[in-house]
MOPAC internal coordinates of N, CA, C and O (Angstrom, degrees):
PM7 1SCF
backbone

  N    0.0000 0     0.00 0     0.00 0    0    0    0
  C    1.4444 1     0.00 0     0.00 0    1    0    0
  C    1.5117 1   109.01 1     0.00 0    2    1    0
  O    1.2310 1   119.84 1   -28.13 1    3    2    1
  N    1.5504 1   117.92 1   151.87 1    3    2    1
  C    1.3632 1   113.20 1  -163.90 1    5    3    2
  C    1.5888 1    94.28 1  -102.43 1    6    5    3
  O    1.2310 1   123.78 1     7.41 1    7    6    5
  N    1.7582 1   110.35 1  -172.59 1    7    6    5
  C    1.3816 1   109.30 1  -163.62 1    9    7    6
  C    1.7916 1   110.19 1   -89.15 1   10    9    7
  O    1.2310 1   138.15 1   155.26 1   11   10    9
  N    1.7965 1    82.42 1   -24.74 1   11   10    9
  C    2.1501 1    94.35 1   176.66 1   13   11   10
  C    1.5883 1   106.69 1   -27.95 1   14   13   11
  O    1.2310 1   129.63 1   -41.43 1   15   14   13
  N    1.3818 1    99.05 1   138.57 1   15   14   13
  C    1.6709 1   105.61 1  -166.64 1   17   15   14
  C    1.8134 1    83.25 1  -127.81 1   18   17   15
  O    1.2310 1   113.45 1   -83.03 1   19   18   17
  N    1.8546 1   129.99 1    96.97 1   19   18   17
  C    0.8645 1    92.11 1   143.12 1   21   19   18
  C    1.3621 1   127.75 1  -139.39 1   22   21   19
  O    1.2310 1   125.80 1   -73.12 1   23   22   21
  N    1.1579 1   106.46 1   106.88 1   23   22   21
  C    1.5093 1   133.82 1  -169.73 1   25   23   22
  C    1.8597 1    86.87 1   -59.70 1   26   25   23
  O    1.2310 1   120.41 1   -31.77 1   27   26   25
  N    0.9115 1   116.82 1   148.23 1   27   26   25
  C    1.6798 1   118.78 1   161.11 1   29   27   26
  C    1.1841 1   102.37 1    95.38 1   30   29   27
  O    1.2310 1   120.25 1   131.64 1   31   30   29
  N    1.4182 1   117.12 1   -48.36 1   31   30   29
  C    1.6312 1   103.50 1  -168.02 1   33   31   30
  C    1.3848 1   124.47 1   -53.31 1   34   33   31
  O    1.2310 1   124.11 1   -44.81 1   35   34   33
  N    1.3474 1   109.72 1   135.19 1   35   34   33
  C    1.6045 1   121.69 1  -168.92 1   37   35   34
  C    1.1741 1   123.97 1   -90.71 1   38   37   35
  O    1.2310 1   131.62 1   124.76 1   39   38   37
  N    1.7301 1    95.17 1   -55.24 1   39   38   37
  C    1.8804 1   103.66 1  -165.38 1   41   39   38
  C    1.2103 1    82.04 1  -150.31 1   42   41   39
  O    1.2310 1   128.20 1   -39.96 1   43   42   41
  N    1.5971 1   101.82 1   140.04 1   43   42   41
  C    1.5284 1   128.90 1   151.09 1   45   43   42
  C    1.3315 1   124.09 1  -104.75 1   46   45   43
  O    1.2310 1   107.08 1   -55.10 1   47   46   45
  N    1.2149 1   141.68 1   124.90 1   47   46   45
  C    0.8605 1   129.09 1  -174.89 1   49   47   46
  C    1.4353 1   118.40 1  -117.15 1   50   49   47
  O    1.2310 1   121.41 1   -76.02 1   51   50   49
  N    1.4197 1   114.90 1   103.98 1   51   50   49
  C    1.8743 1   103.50 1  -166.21 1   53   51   50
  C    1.3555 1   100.70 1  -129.92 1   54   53   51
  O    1.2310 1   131.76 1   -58.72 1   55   54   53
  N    1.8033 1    94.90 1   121.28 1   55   54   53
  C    1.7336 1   120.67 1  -158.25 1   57   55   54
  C    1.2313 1   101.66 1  -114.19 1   58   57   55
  O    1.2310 1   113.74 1  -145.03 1   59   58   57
  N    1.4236 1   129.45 1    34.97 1   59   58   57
  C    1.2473 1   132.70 1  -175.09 1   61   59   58
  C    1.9645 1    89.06 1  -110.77 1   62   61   59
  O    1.2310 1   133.14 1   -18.76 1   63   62   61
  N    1.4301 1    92.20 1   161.24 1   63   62   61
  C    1.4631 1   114.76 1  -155.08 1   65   63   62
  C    1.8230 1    79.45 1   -78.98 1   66   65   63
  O    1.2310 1   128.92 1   -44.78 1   67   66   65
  N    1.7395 1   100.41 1   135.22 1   67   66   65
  C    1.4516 1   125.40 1   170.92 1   69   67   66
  C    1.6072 1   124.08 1    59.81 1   70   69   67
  O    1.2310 1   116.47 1  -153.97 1   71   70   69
  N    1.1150 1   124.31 1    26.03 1   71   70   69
  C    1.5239 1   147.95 1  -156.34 1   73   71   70
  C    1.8071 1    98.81 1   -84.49 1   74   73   71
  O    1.2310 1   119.09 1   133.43 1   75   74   73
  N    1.0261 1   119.35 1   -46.57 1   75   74   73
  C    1.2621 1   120.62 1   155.36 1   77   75   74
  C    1.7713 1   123.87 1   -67.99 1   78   77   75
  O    1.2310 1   111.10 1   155.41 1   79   78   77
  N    1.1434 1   134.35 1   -24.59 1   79   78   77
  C    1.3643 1   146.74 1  -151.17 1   81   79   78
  C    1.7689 1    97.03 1   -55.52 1   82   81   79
  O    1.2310 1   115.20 1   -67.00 1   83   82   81
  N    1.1759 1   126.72 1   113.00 1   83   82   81
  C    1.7556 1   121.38 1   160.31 1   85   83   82
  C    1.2745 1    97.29 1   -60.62 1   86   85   83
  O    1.2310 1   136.57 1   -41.30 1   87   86   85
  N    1.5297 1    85.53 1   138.70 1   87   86   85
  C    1.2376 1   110.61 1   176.96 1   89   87   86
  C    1.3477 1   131.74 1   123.93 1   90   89   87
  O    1.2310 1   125.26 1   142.82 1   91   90   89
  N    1.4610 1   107.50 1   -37.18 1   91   90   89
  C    1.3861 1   109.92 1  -168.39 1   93   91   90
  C    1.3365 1   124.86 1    94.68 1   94   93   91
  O    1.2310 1   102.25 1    -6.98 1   95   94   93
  N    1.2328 1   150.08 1   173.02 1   95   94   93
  C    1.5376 1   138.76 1    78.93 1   97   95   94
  C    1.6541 1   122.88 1  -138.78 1   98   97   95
  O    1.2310 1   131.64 1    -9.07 1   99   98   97
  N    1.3784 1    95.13 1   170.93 1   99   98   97
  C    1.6775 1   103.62 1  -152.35 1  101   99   98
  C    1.8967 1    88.71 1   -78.45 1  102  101   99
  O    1.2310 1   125.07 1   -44.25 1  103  102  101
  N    1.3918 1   107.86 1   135.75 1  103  102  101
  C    1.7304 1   103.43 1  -166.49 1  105  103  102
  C    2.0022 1    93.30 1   -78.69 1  106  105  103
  O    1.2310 1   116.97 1   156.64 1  107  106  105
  N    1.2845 1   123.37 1   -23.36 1  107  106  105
  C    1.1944 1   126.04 1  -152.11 1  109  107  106
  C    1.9162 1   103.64 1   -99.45 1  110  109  107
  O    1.2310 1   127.76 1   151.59 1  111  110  109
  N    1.3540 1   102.66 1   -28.41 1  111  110  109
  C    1.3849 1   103.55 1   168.30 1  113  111  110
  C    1.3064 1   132.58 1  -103.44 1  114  113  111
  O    1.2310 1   123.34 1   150.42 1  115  114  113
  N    1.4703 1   111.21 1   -29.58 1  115  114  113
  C    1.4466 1   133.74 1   166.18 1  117  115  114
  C    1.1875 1    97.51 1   102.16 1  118  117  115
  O    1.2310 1   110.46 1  -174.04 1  119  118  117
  N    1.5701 1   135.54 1     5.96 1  119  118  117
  C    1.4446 1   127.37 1  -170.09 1  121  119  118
  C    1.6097 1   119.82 1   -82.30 1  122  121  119
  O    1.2310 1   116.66 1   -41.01 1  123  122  121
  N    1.1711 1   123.96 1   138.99 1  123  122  121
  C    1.4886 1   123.29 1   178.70 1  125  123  122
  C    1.1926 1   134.34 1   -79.59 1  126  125  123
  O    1.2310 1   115.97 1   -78.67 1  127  126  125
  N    0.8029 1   125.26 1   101.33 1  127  126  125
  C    1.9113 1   128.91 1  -167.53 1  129  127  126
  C    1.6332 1    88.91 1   -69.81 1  130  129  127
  O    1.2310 1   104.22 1  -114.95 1  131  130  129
  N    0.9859 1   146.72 1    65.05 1  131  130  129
  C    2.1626 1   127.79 1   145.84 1  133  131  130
  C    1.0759 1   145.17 1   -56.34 1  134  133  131
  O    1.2310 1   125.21 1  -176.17 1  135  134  133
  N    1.5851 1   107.60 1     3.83 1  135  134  133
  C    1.6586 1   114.29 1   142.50 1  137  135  134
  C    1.3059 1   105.08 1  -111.72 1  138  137  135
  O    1.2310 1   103.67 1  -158.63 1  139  138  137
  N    1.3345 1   147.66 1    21.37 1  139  138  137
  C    1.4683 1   129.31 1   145.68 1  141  139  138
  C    1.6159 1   136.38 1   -59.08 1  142  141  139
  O    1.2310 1   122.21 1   -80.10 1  143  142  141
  N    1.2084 1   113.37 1    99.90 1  143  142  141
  C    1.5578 1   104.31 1  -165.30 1  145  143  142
  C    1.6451 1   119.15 1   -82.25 1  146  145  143
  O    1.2310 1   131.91 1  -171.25 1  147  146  145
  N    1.3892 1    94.60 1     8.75 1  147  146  145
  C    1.9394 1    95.58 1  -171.30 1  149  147  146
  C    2.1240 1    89.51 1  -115.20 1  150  149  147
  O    1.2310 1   112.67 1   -57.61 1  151  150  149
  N    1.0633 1   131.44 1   122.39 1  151  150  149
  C    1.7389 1   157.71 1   151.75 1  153  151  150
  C    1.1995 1   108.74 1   -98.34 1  154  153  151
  O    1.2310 1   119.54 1   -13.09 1  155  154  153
  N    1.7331 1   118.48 1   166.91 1  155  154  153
  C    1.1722 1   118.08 1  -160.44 1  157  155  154
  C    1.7565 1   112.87 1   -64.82 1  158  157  155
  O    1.2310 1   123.71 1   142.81 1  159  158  157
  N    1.5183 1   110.48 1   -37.19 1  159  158  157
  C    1.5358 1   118.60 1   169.63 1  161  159  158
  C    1.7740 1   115.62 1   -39.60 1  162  161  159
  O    1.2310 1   131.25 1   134.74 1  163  162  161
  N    1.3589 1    95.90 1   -45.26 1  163  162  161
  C    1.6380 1    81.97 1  -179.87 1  165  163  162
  C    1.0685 1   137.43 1   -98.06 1  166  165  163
  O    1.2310 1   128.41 1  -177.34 1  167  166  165
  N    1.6048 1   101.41 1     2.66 1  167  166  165
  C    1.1216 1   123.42 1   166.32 1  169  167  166
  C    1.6100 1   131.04 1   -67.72 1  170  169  167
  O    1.2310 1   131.28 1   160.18 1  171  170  169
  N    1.1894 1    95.83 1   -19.82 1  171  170  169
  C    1.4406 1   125.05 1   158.89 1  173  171  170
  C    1.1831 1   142.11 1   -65.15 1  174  173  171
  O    1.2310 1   130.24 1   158.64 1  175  174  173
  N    1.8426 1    97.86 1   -21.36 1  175  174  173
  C    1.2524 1   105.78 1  -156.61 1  177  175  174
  C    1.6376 1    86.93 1  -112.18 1  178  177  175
  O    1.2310 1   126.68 1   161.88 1  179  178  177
  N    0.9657 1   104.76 1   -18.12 1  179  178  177
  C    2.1797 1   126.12 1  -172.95 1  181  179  178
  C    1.4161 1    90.68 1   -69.52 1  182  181  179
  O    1.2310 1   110.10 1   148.61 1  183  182  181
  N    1.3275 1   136.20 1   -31.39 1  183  182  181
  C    1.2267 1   146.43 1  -113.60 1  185  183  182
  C    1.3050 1   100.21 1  -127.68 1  186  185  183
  O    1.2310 1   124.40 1   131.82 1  187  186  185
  N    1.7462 1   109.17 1   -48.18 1  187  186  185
  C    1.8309 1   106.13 1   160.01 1  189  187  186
  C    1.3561 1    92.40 1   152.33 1  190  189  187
  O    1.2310 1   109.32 1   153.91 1  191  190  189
  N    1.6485 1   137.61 1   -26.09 1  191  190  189
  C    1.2850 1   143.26 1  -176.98 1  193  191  190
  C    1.4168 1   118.19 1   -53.69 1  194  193  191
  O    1.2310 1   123.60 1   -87.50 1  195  194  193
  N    1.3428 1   110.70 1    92.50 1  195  194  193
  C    1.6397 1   108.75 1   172.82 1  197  195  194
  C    1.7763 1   125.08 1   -37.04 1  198  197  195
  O    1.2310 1   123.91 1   137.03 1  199  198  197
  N    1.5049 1   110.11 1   -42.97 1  199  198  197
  C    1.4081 1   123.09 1  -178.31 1  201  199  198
  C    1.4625 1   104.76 1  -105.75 1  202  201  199
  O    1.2310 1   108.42 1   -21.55 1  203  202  201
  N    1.6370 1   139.25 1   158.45 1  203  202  201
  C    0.9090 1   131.48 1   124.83 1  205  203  202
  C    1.4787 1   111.44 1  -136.66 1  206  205  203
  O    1.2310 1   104.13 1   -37.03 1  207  206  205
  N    0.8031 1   146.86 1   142.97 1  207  206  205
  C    1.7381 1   161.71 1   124.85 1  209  207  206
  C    1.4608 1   109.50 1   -43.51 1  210  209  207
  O    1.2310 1   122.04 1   -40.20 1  211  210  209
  N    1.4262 1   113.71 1   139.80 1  211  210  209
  C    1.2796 1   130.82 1   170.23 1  213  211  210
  C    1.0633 1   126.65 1  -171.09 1  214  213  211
  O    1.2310 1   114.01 1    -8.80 1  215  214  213
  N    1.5307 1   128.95 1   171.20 1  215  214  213
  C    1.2128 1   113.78 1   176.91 1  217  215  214
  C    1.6994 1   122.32 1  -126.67 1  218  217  215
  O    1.2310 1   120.80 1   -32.28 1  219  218  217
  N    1.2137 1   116.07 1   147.72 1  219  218  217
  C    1.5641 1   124.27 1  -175.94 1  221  219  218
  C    1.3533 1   124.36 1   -61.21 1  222  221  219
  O    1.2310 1   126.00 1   131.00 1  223  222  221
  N    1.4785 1   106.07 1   -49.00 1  223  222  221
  C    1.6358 1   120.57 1   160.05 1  225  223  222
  C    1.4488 1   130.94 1  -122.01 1  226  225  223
  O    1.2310 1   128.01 1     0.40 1  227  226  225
  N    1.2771 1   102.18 1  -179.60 1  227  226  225
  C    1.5052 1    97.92 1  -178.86 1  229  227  226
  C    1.9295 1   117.81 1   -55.41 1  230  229  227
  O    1.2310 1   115.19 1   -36.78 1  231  230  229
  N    0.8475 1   126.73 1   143.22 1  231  230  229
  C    1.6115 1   118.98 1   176.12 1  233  231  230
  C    1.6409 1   110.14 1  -131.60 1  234  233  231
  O    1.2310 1   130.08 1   -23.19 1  235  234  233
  N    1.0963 1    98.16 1   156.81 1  235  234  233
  C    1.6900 1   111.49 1   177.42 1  237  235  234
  C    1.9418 1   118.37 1   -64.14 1  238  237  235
  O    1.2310 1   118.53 1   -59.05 1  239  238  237
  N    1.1395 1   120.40 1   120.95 1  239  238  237
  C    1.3680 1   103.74 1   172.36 1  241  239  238
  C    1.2600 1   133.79 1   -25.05 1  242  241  239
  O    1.2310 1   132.87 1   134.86 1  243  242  241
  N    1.3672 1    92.73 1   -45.14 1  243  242  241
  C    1.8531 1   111.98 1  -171.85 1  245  243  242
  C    1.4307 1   105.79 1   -62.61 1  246  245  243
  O    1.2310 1   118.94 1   143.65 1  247  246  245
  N    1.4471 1   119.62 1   -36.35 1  247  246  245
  C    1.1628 1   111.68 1  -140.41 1  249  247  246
  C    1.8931 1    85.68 1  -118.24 1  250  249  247
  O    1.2310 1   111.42 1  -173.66 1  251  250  249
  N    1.1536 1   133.77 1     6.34 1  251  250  249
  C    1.2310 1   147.84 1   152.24 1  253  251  250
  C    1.3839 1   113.41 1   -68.55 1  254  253  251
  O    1.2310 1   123.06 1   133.29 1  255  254  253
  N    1.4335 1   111.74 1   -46.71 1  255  254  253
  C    1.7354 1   122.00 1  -163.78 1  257  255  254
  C    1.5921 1    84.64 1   -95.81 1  258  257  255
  O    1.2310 1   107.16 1   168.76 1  259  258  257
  N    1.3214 1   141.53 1   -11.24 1  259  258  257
  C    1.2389 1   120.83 1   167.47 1  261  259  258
  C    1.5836 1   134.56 1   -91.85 1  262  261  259
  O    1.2310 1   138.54 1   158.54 1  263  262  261
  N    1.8151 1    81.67 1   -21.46 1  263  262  261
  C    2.1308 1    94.92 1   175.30 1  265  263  262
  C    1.8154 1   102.18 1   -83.20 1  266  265  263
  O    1.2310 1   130.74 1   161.25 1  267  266  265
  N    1.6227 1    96.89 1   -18.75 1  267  266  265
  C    1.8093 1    83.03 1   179.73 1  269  267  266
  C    1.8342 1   115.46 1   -95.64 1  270  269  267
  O    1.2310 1   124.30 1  -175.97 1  271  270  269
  N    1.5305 1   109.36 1     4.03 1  271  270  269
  C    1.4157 1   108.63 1   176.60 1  273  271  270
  C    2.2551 1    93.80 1   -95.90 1  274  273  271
  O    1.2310 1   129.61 1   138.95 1  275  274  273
  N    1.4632 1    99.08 1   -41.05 1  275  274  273
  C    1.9762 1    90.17 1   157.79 1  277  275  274
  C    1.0560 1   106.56 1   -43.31 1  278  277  275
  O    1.2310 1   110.07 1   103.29 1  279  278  277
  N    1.4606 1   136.24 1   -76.71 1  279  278  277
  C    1.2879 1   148.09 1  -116.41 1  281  279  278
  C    1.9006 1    97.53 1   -80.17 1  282  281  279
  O    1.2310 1   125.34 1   120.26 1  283  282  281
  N    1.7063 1   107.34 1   -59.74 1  283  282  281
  C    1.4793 1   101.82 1   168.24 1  285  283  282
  C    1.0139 1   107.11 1   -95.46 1  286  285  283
  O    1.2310 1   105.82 1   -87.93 1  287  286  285
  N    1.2161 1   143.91 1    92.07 1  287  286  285
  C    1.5404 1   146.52 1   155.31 1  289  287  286
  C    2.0096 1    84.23 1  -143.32 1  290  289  287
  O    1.2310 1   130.44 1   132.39 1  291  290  289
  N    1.5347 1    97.46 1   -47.61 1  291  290  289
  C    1.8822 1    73.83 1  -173.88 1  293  291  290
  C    1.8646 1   111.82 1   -94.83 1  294  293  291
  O    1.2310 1   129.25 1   166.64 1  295  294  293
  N    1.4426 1    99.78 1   -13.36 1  295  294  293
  C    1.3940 1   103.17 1   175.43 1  297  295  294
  C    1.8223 1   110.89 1   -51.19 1  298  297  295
  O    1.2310 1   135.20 1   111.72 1  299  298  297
  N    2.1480 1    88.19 1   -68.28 1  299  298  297
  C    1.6225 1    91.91 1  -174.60 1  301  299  298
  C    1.4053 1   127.60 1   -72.05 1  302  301  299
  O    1.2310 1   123.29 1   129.52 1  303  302  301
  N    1.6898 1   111.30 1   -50.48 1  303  302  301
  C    1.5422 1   135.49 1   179.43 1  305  303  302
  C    1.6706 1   106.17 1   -46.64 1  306  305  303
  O    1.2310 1   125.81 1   139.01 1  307  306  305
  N    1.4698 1   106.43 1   -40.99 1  307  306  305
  C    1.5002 1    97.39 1   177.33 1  309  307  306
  C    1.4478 1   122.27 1  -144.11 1  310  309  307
  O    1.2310 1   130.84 1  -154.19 1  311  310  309
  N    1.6794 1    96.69 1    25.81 1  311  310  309
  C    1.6449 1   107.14 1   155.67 1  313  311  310
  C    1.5630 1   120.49 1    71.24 1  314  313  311
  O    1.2310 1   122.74 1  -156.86 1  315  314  313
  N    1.3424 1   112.35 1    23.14 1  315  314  313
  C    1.3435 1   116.12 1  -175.10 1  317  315  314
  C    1.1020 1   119.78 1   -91.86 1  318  317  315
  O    1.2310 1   110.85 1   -42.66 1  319  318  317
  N    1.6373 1   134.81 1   137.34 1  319  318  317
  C    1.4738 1   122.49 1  -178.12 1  321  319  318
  C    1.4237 1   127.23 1   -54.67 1  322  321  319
  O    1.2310 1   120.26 1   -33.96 1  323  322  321
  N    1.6129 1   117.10 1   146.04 1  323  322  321
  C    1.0547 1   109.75 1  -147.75 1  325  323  322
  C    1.4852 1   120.15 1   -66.96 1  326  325  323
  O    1.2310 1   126.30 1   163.62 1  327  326  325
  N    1.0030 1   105.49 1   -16.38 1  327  326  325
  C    2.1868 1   118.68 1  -176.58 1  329  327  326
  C    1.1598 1    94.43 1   -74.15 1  330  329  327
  O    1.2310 1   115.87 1   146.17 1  331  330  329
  N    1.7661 1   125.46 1   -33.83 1  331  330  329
  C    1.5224 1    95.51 1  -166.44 1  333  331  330
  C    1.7036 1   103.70 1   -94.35 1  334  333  331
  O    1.2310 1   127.78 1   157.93 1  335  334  333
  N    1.3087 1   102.63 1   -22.07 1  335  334  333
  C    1.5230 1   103.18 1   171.65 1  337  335  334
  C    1.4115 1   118.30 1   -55.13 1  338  337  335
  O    1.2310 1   117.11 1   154.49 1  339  338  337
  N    1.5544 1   123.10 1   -25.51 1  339  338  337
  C    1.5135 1   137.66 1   179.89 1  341  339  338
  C    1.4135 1    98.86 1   -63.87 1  342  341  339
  O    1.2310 1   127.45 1   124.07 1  343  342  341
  N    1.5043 1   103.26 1   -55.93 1  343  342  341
  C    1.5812 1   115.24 1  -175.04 1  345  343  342
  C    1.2821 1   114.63 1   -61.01 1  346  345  343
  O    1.2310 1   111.67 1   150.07 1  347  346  345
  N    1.5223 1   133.29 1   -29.93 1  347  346  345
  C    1.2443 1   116.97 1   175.59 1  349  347  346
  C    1.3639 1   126.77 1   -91.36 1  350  349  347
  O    1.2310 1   122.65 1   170.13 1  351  350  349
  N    1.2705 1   112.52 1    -9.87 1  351  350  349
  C    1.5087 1   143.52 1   163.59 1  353  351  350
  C    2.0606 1    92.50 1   -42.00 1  354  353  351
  O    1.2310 1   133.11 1    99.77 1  355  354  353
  N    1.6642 1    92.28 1   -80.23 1  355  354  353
  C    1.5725 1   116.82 1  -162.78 1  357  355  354
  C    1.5462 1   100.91 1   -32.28 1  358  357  355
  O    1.2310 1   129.81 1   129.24 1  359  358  357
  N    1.3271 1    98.68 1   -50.76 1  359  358  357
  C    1.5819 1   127.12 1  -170.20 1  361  359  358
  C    1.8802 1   116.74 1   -60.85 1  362  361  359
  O    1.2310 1   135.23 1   142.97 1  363  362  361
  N    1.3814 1    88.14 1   -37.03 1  363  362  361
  C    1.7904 1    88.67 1   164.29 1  365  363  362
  C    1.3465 1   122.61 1   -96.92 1  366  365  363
  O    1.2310 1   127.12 1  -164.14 1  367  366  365
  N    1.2387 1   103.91 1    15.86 1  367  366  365
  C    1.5232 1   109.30 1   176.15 1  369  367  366
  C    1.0062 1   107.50 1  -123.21 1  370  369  367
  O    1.2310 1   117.39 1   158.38 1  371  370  369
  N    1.3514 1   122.58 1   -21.62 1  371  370  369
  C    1.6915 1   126.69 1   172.39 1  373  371  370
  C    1.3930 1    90.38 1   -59.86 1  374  373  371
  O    1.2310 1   110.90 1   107.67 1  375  374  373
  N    1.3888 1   134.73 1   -72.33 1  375  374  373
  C    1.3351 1   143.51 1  -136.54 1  377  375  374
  C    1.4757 1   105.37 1   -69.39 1  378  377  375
  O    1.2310 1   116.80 1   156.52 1  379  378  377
  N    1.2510 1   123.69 1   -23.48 1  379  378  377
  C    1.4647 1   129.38 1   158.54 1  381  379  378
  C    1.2807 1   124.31 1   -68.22 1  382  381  379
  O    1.2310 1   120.37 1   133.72 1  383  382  381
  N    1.5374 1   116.90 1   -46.28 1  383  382  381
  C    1.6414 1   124.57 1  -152.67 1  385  383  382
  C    2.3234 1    80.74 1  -133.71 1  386  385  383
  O    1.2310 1   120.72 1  -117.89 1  387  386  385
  N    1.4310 1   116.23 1    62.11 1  387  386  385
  C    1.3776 1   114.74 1  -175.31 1  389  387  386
  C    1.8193 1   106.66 1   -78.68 1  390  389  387
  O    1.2310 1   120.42 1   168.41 1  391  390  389
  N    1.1143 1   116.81 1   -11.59 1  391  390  389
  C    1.6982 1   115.44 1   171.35 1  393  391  390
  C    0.9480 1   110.47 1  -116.82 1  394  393  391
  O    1.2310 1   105.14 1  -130.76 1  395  394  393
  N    1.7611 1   145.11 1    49.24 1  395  394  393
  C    1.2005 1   164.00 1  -147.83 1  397  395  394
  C    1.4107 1   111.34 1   164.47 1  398  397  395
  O    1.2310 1   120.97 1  -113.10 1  399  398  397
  N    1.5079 1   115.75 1    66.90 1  399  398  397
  C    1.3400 1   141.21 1   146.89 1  401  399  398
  C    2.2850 1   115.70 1   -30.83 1  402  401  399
  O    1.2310 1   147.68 1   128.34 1  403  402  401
  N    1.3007 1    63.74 1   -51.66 1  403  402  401
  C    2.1063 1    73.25 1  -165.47 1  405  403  402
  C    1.6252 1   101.66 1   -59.59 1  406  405  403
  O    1.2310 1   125.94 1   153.80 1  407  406  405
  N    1.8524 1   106.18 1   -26.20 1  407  406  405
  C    1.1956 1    87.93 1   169.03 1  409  407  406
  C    1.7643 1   133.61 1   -89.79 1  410  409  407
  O    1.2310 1   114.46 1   163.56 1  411  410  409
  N    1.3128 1   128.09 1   -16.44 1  411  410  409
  C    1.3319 1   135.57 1   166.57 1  413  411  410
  C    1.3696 1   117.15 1  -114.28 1  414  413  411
  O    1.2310 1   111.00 1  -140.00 1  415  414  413
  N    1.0623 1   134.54 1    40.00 1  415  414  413
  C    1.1011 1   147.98 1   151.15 1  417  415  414
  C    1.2028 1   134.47 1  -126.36 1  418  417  415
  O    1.2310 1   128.46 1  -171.36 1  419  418  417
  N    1.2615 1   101.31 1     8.64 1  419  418  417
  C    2.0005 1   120.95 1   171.48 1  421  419  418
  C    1.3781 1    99.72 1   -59.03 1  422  421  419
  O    1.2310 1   113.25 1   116.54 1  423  422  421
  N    1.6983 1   130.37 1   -63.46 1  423  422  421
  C    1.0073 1   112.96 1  -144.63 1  425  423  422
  C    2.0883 1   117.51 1  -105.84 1  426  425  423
  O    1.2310 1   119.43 1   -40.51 1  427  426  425
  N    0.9061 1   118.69 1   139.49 1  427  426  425
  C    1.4957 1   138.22 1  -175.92 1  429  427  426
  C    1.6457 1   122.35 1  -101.72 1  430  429  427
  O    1.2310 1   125.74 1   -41.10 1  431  430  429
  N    1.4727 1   106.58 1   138.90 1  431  430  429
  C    0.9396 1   107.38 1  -174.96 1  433  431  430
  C    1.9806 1   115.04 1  -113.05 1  434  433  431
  O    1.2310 1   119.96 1   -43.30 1  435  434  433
  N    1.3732 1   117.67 1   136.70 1  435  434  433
  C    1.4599 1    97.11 1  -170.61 1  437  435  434
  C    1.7395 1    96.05 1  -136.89 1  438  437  435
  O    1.2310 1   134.74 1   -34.73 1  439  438  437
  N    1.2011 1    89.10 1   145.27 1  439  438  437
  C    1.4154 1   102.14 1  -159.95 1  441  439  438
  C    1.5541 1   139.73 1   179.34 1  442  441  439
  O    1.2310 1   105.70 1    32.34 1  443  442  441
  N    1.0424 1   144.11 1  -147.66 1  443  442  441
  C    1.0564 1   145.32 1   123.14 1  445  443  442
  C    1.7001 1   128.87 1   -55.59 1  446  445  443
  O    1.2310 1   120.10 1   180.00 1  447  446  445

């Protein structure tokens, strides 16, 4: 175990394309770990982070910089826990893009 102390940390939030994905993979070989059960999300959570956010697949910039202006607008602005703040995020983006799953349903929350 390393010496990183972080007591407090809450939420991570990592909006980079596939950050949640089981499995893994090695960025330098391209090979797939599919019995690895620890990805960057839980690595986070191994790590001391009560919350993290992530995502399953690749996602669009636009639509990254728009689930994370959802995501803290109801997280911080009005203090809601972070899964359900994820969820209402998903939810205002569903309601725009409602036959386009791949786009609001990329991202996951793991946690408590």
């Amino acid at each position: 175990m390393g010496t990183l102390n972080l007591d407090g940390a809450e939420l991570a939030y990592l909006s980079a394309c596939t950050t949640g994905a089981p499995g893994g993979t090695f960025l330098t070989t391209g090979e797939s770990l599919a019995d690895e059960s620890i990805q960057l999300a839980s690595a986070f959570l191994v790590a001391g982070y009560r919350h993290v956010i992530a995502t399953l697949w690749p996602v669009k910039d636009s639509m990254a910089a728009r689930f994370a202006e959802y995501f803290y607008t109801e997280a911080v602005s009005v203090g809601t826990d972070p899964a359900f703040a994820l969820h209402q995020a998903a939810r205002r983006i569903r309601d725009s893009y409602p036959s386009f799953p791949s786009i609001w349903a990329s991202h996951i929350h793991t946690g408590p």
